[in-house]
C-alpha positions in Angstrom: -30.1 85.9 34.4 -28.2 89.1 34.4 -29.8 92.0 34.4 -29.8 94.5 31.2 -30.2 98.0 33.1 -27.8 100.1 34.8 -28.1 99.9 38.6 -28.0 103.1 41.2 -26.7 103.2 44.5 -27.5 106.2 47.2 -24.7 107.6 49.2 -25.4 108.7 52.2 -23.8 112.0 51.5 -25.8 114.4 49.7 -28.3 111.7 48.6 -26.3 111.5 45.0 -26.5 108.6 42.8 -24.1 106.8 41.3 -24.3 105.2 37.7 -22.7 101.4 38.1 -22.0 99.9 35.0 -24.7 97.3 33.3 -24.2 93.8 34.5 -24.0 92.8 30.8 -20.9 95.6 29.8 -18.9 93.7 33.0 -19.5 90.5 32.0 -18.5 91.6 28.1 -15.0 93.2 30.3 -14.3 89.4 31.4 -14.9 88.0 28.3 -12.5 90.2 26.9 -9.5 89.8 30.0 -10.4 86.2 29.2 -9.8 86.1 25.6 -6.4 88.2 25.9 -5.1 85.9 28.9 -5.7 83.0 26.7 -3.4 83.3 23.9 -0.9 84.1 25.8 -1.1 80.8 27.6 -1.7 79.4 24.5 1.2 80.4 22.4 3.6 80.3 25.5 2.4 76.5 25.6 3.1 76.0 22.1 6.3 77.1 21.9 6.9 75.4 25.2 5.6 72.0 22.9 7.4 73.5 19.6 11.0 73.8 22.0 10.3 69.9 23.1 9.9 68.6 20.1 12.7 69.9 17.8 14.8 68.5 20.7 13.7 65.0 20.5 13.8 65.1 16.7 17.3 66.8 17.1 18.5 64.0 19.4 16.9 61.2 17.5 19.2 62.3 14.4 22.1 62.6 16.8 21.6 59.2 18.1 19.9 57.8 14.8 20.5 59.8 11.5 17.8 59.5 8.4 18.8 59.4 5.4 17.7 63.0 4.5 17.5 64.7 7.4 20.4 63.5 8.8 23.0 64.9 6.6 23.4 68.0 8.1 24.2 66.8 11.1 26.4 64.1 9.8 28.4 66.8 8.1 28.7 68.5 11.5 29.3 65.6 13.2 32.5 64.9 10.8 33.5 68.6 11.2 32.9 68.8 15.1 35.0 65.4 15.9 37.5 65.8 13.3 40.5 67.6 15.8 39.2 64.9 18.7 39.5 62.3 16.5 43.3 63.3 15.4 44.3 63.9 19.0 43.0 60.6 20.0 44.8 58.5 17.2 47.9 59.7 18.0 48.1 58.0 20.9 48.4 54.7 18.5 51.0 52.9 16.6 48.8 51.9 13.1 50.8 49.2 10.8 50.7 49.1 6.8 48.8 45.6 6.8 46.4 46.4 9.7 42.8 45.5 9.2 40.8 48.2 11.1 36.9 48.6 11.9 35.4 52.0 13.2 32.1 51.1 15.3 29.7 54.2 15.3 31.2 55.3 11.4 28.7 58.5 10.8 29.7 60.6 8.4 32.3 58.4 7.5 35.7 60.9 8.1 37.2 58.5 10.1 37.4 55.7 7.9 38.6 58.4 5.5 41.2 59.2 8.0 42.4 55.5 9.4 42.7 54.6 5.5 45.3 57.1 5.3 47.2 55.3 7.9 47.1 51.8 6.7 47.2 49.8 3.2 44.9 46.7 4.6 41.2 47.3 4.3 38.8 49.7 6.6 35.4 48.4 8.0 32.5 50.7 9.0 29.5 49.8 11.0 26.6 51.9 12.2 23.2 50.7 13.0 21.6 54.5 11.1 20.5 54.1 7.2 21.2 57.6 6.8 25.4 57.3 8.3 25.9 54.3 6.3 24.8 55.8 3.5 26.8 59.1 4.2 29.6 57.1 4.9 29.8 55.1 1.7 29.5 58.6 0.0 31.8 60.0 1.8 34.6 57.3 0.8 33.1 56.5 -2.3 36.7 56.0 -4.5 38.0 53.8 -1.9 34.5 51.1 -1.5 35.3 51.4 -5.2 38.6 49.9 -5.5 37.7 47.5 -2.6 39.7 49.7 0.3 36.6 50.8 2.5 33.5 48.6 3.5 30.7 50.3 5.1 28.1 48.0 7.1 24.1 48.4 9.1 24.6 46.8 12.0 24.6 47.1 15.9 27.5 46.9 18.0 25.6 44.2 19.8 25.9 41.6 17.0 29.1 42.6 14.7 28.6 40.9 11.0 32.4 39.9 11.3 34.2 36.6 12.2 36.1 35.9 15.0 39.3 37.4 15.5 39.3 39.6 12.1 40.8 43.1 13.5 44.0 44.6 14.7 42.0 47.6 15.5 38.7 49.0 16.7 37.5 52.8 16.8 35.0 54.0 18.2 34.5 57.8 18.1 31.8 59.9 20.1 29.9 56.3 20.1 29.5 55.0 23.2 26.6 56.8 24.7 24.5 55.1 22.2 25.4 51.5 23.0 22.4 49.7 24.9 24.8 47.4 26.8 28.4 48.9 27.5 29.7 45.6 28.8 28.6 42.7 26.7 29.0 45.6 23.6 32.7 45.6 24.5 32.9 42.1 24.8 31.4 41.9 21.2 34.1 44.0 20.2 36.4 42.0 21.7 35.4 38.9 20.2 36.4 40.3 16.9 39.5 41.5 17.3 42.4 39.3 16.9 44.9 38.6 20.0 46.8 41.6 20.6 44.6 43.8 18.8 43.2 47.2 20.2 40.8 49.0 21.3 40.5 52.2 21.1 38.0 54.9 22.8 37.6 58.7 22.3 35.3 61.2 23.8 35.0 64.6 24.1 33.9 64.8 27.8 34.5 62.8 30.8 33.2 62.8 34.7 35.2 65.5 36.0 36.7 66.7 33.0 36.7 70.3 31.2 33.2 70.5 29.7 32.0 67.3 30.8 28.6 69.2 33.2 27.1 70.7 30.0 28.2 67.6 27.9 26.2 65.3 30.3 23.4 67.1 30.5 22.6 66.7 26.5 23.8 62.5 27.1 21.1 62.3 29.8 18.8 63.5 27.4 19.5 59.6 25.7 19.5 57.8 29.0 23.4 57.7 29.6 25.5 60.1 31.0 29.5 60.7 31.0 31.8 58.4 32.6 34.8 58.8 35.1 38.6 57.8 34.5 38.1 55.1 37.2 34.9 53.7 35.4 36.1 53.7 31.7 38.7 51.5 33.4 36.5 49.7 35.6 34.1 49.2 32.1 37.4 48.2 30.1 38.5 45.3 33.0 34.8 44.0 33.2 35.0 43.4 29.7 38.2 41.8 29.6 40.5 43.6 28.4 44.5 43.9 29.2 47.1 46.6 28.7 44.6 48.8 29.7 45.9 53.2 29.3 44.0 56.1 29.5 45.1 59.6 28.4 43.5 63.1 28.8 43.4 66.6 27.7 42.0 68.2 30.9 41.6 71.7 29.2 39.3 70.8 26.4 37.8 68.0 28.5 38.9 64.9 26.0 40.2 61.4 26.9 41.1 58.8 25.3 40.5 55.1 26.0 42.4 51.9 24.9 42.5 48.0 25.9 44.2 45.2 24.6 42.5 41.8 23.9 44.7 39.3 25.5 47.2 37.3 23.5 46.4 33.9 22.7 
C-alpha cells in the first residue's frame, strides 16, 4: 500500500529537509492527467467514428437512394448532372418515333429531358426504391398520359424484350454496375439493330478532375476509366461504330456504341 504521510529527505547541505508530497496527493495528480488525457482520446475517436459513418451512409444513398432520405440527394444529383447530361446528348441525332430507356434514372430529369426530344415512349430503370419513386414524381404528367414508364430493376437483368430500344442512357451510372461487361451486353441485347448506346461521365482516367473524382469511386469498389478502356469495355461487349468525345477542361466524356445491324 501507499503510504499516507509526507516523506523527508536530508540534503547534505545544511542538513535541511525537504517536504515531498504524500504518496496519496501524487497518485490523486495521475488520476487527474489520466482523466483529462482520456476524453480527449475519447472524443477525437468518436468523431473519428462519427466522420466514418456519415460517409458510408452518404455513399450508400449515392449508390442506393431510400425513399426518404434519399431525396435530397436525388434533387442534387438531378441539379449536379443536368449541364453534363445536355453536353453529352448533343453529341446524338434523337428521332420523333424513338423508343428510349435511361439505365441508372435517379431523380428522374433525364427522362424529363429525352421526352422532350422524342414523341415515342421513355423507359426508366434503377435498382433504388427511393429513385424510382423520385423519378415517377418527377414525371408524374407524362407516366399519366402513358409517355414515361419508370421501372426497379438491375442492369444485370433488364424487364424488357429483345430488341425494344433505339436508345440507351446511362448518366453518372456506371460505377455502380457489378459486372461492366456482361451489363453492357444486357444492354445490348435490348436494343434493336442499329440502336445506340450512349455513355456520360463527369470524370475520366487522365481527364480534368478525374484524381479527386476517383478517389470518392474507390470508396464503392470502382474507380475511373481511361479513353482506351471505355473503348476497350465497349468492343468486349460488342459493340460497333464505336466514338468517344471529351471536354478535357471540365474533365467530361462521352461514350457511344452501336449494336450491330442485323
Amino acid at each position: 500500500m501507499l503510504p499516507l504521510f509526507s516523506l523527508e529527505l536530508s540534503s547534505s547541505r545544511n542538513d535541511e529537509r525537504v517536504p515531498i508530497l504524500p504518496s496519496c496527493i501524487l497518485l490523486g495528480l495521475h488520476m487527474n492527467v489520466a482523466l483529462f488525457v482520456l476524453p480527449l482520446a475519447f472524443w477525437s475517436g468518436l468523431r473519428i467514428t462519427v466522420g466514418l459513418t456519415l460517409a458510408f451512409c452518404l455513399m450508400r444513398q449515392v449508390r442506393k437512394p431510400s425513399r426518404w432520405l434519399g431525396r435530397p440527394f436525388l434533387w442534387m444529383m438531378n441539379k449536379s448532372h443536368s449541364r453534363l447530361t445536355d453536353w453529352g446528348l448533343q453529341h446524338l441525332q434523337v428521332a420523333k418515333n424513338f423508343t428510349v430507356l435511361d439505365v441508372g434514372c435517379g431523380g428522374g430529369r433525364t427522362i424529363q429531358k429525352l421526352a422532350t426530344m422524342t414523341n415515342g415512349k421513355v423507359y426508366g430503370v434503377d435498382y433504388a426504391a427511393g429513385s424510382v419513386a423520385e423519378s415517377t414524381a418527377k414525371n408524374a404528367e407524362l407516366v399519366a398520359t402513358g409517355r414515361v414508364a419508370v421501372v426497379r430493376a438491375s442492369v444485370s437483368a433488364l424487364p424488357f424484350c429483345d430488341s425494344m430500344f433505339d436508345l440507351v442512357t446511362a448518366i453518372e451510372t456506371q460505377y455502380y454496375w457489378p459486372d461492366l461487361v456482361n451489363d453492357m451486353k444486357e444492354i445490348r441485347r435490348v436494343l434493336k439493330p442499329g440502336g445506340t448506346l450512349l455513355v456520360i461521365a463527369e470524370a475520366y482516367k487522365y481527364g480534368g478532375n478525374a484524381r479527386a473524382h476517383d478517389a470518392l469511386v474507390k470508396l464503392l469498389g470502382k474507380g475511373c476509366m481511361s479513353v482506351t478502356e471505355h473503348r476497350e469495355l465497349c468492343a468486349k461487349a460488342e459493340y460497333t461504330d464505336i466514338e468517344i468525345r471529351e471536354e478535357r477542361k471540365r474533365g467530361w466524356i462521352c461514350v457511344m456504341g452501336r449494336k450491330a445491324e442485323a
